[in-house]
N, C-alpha and C positions, 0 to 999 in steps of 0.2 A: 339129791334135792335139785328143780328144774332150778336152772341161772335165770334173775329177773331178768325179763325182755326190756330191750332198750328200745328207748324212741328219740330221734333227732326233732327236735325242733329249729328250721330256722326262722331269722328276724325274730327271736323272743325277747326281745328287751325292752318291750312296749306290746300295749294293744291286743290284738286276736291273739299276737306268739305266746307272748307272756300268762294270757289267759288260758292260754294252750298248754302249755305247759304245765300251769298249776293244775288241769281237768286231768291229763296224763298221768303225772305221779300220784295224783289223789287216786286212780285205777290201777295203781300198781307198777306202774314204767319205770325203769330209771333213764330218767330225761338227761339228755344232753341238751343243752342251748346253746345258742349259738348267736351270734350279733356281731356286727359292727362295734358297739359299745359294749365295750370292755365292763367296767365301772358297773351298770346295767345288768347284766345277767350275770354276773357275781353276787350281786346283791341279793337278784332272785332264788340262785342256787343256794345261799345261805340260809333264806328264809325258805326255801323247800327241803333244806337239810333240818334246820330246826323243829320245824312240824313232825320230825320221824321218816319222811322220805328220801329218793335216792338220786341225785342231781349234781352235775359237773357243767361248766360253763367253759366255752369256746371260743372266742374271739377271731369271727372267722367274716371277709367279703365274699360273699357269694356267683360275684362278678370277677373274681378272682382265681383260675382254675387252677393253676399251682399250686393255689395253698388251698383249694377245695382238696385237692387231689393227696396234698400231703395230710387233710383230716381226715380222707376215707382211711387211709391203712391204719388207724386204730380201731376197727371193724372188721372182725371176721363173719359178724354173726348180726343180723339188725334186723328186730321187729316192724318198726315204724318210722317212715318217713314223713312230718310233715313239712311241704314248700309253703313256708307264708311269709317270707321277704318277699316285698315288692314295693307299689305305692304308685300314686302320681302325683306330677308336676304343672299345675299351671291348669287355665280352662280358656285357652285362645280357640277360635275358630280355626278350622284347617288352613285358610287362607295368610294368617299372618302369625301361623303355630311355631316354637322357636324350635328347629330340628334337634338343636342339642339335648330341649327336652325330652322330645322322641324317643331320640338315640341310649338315654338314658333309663327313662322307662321301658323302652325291650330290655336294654340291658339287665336291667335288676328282675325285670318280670318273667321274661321267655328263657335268656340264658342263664340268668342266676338258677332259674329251675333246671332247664336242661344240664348246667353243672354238677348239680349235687346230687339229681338223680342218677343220670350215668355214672358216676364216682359211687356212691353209694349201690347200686343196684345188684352188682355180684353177694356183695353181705346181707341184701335182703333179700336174695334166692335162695340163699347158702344158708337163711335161718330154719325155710322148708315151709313159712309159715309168715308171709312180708307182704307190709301192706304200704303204700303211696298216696299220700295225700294230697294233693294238689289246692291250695286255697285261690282260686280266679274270685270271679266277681260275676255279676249281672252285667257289668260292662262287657261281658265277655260274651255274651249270647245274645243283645241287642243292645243298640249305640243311641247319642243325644249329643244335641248339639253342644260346642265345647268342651267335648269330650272327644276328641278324636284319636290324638296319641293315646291316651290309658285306654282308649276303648280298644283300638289297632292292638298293645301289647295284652289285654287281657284274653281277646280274640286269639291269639298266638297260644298264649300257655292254656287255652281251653282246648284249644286243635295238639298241641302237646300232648295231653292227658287221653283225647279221643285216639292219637296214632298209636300212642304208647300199649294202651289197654289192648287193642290189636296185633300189634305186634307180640307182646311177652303172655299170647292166652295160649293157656296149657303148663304155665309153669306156676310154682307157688308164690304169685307177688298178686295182690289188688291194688286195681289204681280208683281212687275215688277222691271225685273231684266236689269241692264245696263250693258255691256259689253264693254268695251273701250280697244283699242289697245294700240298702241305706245302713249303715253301721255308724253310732258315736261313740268316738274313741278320743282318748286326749291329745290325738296328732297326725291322724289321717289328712284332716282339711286343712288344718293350721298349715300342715310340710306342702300340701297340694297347693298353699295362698302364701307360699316362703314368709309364716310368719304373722300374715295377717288376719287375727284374730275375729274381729269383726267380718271381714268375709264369710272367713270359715263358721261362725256363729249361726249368717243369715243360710246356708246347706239345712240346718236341722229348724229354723224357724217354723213356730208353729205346728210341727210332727206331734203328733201325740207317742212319746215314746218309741224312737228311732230303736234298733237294735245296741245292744252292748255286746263288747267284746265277750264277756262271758257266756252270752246267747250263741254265740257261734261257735264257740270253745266245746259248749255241753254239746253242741250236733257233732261236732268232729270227735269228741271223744265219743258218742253213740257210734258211727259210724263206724269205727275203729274196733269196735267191741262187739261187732257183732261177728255169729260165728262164721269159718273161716269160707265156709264155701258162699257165704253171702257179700255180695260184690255191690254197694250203694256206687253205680255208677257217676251220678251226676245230681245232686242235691242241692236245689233253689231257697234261701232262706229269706225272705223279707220282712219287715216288721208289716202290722196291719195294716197300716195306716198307707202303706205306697202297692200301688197296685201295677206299675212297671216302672220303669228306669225314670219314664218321662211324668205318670200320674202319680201323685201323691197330694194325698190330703193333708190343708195345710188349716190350724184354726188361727185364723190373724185380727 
């Protein structure tokens, strides 16, 4: 009898991961999650245990290569990577943009990926059958004003995903990179406005139905699902209503 395939999820303890997560073992994976918040993806794995599926929780910083490095070697063998820690901070112009935010957003975005894929990546060659998923953004393929740090690190881990797929062709891993627009989720904007709710409110004013976390979830479990020799390189999702980073239709 084949061993279920496992899929890492990281940042699942909210949002796309979370949603990720649950689209995953509903397809059969036994999910690892993975977070910062402990408390958080226990909960989740519980309630993925209870449904009948197969899930273990990690409390794992991603920006953290020591102890990425001490979670890979419980992997010999790994179907599925998805990168979806990340996030941004703040919406200053570049002019008077605070670098620590910067510094922090590459950090979780560019090298939090580049950790856990390189760590990971021998286990998901070594499954014969490993796929890389990459979560960037629309910030990552054209920019908008006040956006410049998130746009910088999503640019990075989009060029990530472009070198990576180059580099390791010819062996069994896909890298396929998801690209999602406008997304409401209960903590993207809020974490982006430390907090302040009203801000983050007026991002989705007026949208006719912005994307949800589960909308991205079902694409990334498509994409994941399809078969092995099929490589979705680079996959744009937006809601209808935004027609680029900068046009969106707003009813006010």
């Amino acid at each position: 009898m084949a061993a279920t395939p496992i899929a890492v999820v990281t940042g699942a303890s909210s949002g796309i991961g979370a949603a990720t997560a649950r689209t995953l073992a509903a397809e059969g994976f036994r999910v690892v999650l993975t977070a910062r918040r402990k408390d958080r993806i226990e909960a989740l794995a519980a309630e993925l245990t209870d449904a009948g599926h197969q899930a273990t929780a990690y409390a794992l910083d991603v920006t953290d290569r020591a102890a990425v490095d001490e979670f890979a070697t419980a992997f010999r063998s790994l179907a599925v990577l998805v990168n979806n820690a990340g996030g941004a901070l703040g919406a200053d112009p570049v002019a008077t943009g605070d670098p620590a935010d910067w510094r922090q957003m590459y950090e979780t975005n560019v090298i939090g990926t580049l950790n856990v894929t390189q760590a990971l990546l021998p286990a998901l060659t070594a499954s014969g059958d490993g796929t890389i998923v990459i979560l960037s953004s629309t910030a990552g393929l054209s920019t908008y004003e006040g956006g410049g740090g998130y746009v910088a690190a999503k640019h990075g881990e989009h060029v990530l995903a472009e070198t990576l797929r180059l580099e390791i062709v010819g062996t069994p891993v896909r890298v396929i990179e998801v690209a999602p627009g406008m997304v409401r989720t209960e903590e993207f904007s809020t974490t982006r406005f430390r907090g302040d709710t009203e801000k983050a409110a007026k991002v989705y004013a007026g949208v006719d139905a912005p994307l949800t976390a589960e909308d991205v979830a079902d694409t990334i479990g498509w994409a994941v699902t399809r078969p092995s020799h099929v490589n979705i390189d680079l996959l744009v999702v937006r809601p209808r209503a935004q027609a680029s980073n900068t046009k969106v239709h707003r009813t006010l």
